[in-house]
N, C-alpha and C positions, 0 to 999 in steps of 0.2 A: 452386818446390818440386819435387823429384827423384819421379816417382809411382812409378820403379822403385826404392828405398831399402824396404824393413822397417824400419817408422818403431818406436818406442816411447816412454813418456809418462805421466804418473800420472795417470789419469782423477777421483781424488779429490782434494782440497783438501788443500795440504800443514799440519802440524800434527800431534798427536797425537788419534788416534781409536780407537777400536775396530777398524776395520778400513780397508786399503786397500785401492783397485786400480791394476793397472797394467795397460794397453791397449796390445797388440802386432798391427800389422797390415800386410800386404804378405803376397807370393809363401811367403818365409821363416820365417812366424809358427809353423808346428811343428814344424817340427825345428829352428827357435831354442829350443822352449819343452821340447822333449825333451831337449835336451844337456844343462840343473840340473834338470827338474824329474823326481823320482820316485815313479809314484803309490805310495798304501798297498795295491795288490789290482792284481796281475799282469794287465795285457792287451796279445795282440797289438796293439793300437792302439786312439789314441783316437777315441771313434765325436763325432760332432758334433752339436754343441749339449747335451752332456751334463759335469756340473759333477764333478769328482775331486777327492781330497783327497790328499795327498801331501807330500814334501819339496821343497823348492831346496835343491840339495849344489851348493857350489862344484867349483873343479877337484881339490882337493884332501879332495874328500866330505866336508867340513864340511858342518854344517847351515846356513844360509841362515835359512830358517825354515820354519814350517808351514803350508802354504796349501792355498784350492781353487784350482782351475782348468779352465778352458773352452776348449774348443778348437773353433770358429764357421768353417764349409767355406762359402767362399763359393757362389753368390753374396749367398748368406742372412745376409749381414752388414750392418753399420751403412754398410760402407766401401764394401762390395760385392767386399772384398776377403778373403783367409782372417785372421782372425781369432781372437786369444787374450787372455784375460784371464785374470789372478791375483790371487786376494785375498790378498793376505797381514796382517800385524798394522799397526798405524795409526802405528806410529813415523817417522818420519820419515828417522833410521839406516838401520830395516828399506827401508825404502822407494828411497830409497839407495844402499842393496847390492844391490838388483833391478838397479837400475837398470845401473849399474855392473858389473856380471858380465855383462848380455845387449849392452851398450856395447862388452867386452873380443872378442867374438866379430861385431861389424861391425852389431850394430843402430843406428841414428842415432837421435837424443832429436828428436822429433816439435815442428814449427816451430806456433807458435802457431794452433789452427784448422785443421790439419794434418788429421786422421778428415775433421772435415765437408769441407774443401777436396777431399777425395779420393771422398767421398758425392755432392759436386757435381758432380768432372768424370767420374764412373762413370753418373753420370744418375736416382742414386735419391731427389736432391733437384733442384728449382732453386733459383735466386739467391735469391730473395724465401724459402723456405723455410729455407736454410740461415743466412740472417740472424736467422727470427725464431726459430732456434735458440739462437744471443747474447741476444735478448728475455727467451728460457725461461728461461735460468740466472741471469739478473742481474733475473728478476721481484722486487718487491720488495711487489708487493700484488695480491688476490685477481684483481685488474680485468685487471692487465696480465700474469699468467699466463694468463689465459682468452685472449685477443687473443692472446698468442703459439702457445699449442696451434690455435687456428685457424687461422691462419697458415700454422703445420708442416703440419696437417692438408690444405692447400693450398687454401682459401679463396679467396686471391689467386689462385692460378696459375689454377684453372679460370676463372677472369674471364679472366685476362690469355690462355689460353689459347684460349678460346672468340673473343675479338674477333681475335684471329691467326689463327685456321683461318678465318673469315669475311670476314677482310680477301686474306687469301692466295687464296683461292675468286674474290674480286670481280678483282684480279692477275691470276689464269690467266684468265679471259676475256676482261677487258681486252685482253691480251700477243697475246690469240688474234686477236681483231679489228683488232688494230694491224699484224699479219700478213698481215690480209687487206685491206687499204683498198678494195678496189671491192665488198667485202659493206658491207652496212647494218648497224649494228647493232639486232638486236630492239627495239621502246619497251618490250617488256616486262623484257628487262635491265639497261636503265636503270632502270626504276622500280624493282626490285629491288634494285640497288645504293643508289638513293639511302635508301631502308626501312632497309637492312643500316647505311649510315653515320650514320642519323638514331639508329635505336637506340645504337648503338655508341655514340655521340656524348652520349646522356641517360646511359646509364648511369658512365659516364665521370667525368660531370661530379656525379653522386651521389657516386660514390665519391669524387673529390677534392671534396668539399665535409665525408666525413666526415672527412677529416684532422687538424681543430684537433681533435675529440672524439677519436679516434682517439691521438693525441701528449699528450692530458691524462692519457686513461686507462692510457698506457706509462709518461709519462716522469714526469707528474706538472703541474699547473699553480703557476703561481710570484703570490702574491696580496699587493700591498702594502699596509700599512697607514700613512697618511698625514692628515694635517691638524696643525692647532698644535701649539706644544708643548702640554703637559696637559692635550690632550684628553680622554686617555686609552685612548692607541695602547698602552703597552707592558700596561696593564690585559687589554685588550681581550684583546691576545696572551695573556698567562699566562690568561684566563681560555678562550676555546680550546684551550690545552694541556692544561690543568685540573691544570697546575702553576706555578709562581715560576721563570720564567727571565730574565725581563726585570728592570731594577732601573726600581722604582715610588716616586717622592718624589714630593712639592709643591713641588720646584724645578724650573723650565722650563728645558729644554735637556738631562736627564738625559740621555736616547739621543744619540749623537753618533754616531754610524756607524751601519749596517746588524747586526740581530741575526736570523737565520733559522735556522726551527724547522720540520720537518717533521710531519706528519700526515698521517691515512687520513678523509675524511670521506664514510660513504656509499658508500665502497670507493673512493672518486678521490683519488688521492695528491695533498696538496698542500703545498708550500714556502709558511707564512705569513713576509712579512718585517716588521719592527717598522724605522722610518726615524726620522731627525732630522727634530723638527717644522719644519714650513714656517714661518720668516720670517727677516728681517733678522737677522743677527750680527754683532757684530764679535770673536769668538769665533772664532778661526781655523780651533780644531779642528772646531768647531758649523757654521762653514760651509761647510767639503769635503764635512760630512757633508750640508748642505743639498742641495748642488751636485751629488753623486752621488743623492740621491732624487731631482731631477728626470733625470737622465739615466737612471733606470731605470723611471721613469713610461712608457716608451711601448713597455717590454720586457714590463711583467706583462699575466696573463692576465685580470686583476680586478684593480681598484683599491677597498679600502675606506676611505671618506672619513670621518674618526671625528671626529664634531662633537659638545663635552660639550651636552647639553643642560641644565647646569644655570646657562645663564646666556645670555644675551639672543644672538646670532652677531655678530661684530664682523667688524672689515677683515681681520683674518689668516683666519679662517672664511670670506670672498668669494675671499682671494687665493689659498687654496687649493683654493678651488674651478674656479677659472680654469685652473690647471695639470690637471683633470681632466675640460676639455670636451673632446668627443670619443673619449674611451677609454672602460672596459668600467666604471663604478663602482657600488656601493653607497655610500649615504651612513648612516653607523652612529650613530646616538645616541646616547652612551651613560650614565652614570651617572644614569640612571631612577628608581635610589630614592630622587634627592634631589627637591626642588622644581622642575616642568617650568619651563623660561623660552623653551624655545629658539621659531625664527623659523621655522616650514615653508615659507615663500613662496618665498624662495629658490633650496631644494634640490628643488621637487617636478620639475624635470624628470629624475627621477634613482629610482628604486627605493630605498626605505629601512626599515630594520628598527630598534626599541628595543631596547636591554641593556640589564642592570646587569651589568657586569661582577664586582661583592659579591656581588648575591644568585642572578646567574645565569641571572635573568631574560629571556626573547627571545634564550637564546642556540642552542635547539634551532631554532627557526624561523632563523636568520639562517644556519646550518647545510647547511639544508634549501634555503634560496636561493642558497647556493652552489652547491650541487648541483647542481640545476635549472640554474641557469646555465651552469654548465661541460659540463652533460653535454647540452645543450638538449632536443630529441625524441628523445636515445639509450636504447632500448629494449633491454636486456640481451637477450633472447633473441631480437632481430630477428635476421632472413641478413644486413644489411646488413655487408657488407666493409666496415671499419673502416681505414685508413691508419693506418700508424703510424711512418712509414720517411718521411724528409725527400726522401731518393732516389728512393720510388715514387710520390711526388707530383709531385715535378719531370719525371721521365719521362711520367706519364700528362697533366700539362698540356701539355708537351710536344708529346704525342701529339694535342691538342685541334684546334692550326694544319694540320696537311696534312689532318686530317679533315675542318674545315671549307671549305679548298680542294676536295677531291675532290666535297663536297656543289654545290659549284658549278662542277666542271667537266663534272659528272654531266646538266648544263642543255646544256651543247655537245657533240653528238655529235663535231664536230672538235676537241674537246680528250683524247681519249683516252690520248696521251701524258702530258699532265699529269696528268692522272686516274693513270696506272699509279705516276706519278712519288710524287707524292703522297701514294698507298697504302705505298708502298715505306718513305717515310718514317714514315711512321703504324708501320708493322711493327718499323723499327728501334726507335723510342724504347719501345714495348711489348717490345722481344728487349732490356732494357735491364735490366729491372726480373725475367724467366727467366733471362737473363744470355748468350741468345743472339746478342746483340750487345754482349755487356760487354770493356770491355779491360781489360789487366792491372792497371792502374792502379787501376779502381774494387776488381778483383778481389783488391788486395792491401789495398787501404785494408779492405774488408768483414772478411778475415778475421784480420787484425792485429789487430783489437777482438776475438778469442776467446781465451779461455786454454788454458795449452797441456794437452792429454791430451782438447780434443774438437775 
């Protein structure tokens, strides 16, 4: 990306609206924005950060249309660059013709991510900021907006910033005493150091433990529903939806493929899937579908194991239980309003909840355990930094191995090079995730995912 270009770009969603904007930013942004636009009230110039109303006249003093506009003096901008924006009306046309007339005169249409990428490398975000910027706009529930304003807010960075000034600190003395080899090093620096890596090192390890919580409450968790055919998996589903989406007979093998259906439960986005009952086919279609619910058994983040309880548990009830030892399950009982028969002996190594998927029955509590499970001891108004970024996970474990080396080179006053060596890398994998050690590559992958006009 060109950071010398006066980029431009529709900061709003194309379509028809009430209104648009369009987002002009570089060196260039007001006397591009002077040559069509005309306020309604004569002024030597436009004072900043103040909103005018006015015309776009082409070259030929057409009207354009009727807009406000802002004219943002850096460095008091988004971009930290001069800055201008135009509302004009929400057509799409309108929208268009902006564009298209400031294009005519050498503005460039703004590369996808293009503001933040330039917010990034001006320094009024870091890396981890400017992603959970992508977070903000593509929130899709109350949980994973909150996580991404924290985020922006820089939640992360003061972590990540805090164990960098403290690793960098333990570095300069290091560097300093490896300069001097006929001095000793203090025992008291040592112990010091090893405090500084001990800490760094728990909190570290909190924060990538919040991760699976952290990617449920973003992305969303994915929750299979599994056991025989008619058990009463696709029930189950529609009665969670607290609609008819799934087709319900008394023919075994109705679901043949994968059917998913999203929901908010508790504020935790979640992907329920409705599967092809577990057993034997010779049902070609009935058994890809078989075949592909076990391959997604050891993707979900829950497995509910939906056993009818109105009838005694047979082989297809053990052999679908087999495919769910070791993973995360409920075992769901469900049609309760009939006559109990089922077998508890079983299933008791397993958390289980009763439904009636009819009356509705045990389906707040089975809700409520989901909940609880996905979101473990996550405490809405805890400080705990929450991960949500697959990247600042792998960077901060990453970051776990030279720390733990350093703790033990911290025992050998003759290992001080390793010790510095070590720290060095602890730094990088942490400059990974501010983007002080990011290359272009991550740098292009991160803001490829934004759309264009932020």
């Amino acid at each position: 990306m060109n950071r010398a270009d006066t980029i431009i770009a529709p900061a709003t969603a194309s379509g028809e609206a009430g209104i648009a904007i369009v987002r002009i930013s570089g060196a260039d942004s007001l006397s591009a924005l002077l040559r069509f636009f005309k306020p309604s009230v004569k002024h030597p110039k436009l004072d900043s950060h103040r909103l005018y109303h006015g015309f776009l006249r082409d070259r030929s003093e057409n009207v354009v249309d009727e807009v406000m506009a802002v004219y943002m003096a850096a460095p008091h901008t988004y971009t930290r660059e001069d800055v201008v924006e135009i509302q004009c009306h929400g057509g799409q046309q309108i929208v268009k013709s902006i564009l298209d007339l400031y294009q005519s005169i050498g503005l460039r249409l703004a590369e996808p991510g293009e503001f933040t990428y330039r917010a990034y490398m001006s320094g009024r975000l870091d890396l981890s900021q400017a992603e959970a910027v992508s977070r903000l706009i593509h929130a899709k529930t109350d949980s994973s907006r909150k996580l991404a304003l924290k985020q922006m807010d820089g939640a992360l960075s003061r972590e990540i910033y805090s164990f960098t000034s403290q690793l960098k600190n333990i570095l300069v003395l290091a560097e300093a005493w490896i300069d001097f080899p006929e001095e000793d090093l203090p025992a008291e620096n040592i112990a010091e150091f090893f405090s500084v890596l001990t800490n760094i090192k728990s909190k570290i390890q909190i924060i990538t433990n919040s991760y699976t919580c952290g990617r449920v409450l973003s992305e969303g968790a994915s929750i299979l529903l599994v056991g025989q055919p008619n058990a009463g998996k696709s029930s189950l589903l529609n009665a969670l939806l607290g609609e008819d989406r799934a087709i319900v007979t008394d023919i075994p093998g109705t679901t043949r493929d994968f059917l998913e259906e999203g929901i908010t439960i508790d504020g935790v986005p979640v992907s329920l899937v409705d599967t092809a009952g577990l057993r034997e086919s010779r049902d070609l279609v009935e058994a890809e579908g078989i075949r592909r619910t076990e391959q997604k058994l050891a993707l979900a983040d829950l497995v509910l194991l939906v056993v009818d309880s109105s009838r005694p548990a047979d082989d297809l009830d053990y052999s679908a239980l087999d495919y769910c030892v070791g993973l995360p399950t409920f075992v769901v009982f469900t049609k309760m309003d009939k006559t109990i028969k089922r077998d508890l002996h079983c299933f008791k190594d397993f958390p289980s909840y009763e439904v009636s998927s009819k009356t509705g029955a045990g389906l707040d509590q089975l809700k409520s355990g989901i909940s609880s499970f996905l979101m473990a001891d996550y405490i809405e108004n805890s400080e705990t930094v929450l991960l949500t970024e697959r990247r600042h996970y792998d960077a901060l474990y990453g970051c776990l191995e030279p720390v733990n080396r350093a703790l033990v080179s911290c025992c050998d006053t003759d290992s001080l090079e390793l010790l510095a060596f070590d720290v060095r890398e602890a730094l990088y994998f942490l400059g990974q995730i501010s983007g002080e050690t990011t290359t272009e590559d991550i740098l292009d992958d991160v803001f490829s995912g934004f759309c264009i006009g932020k």
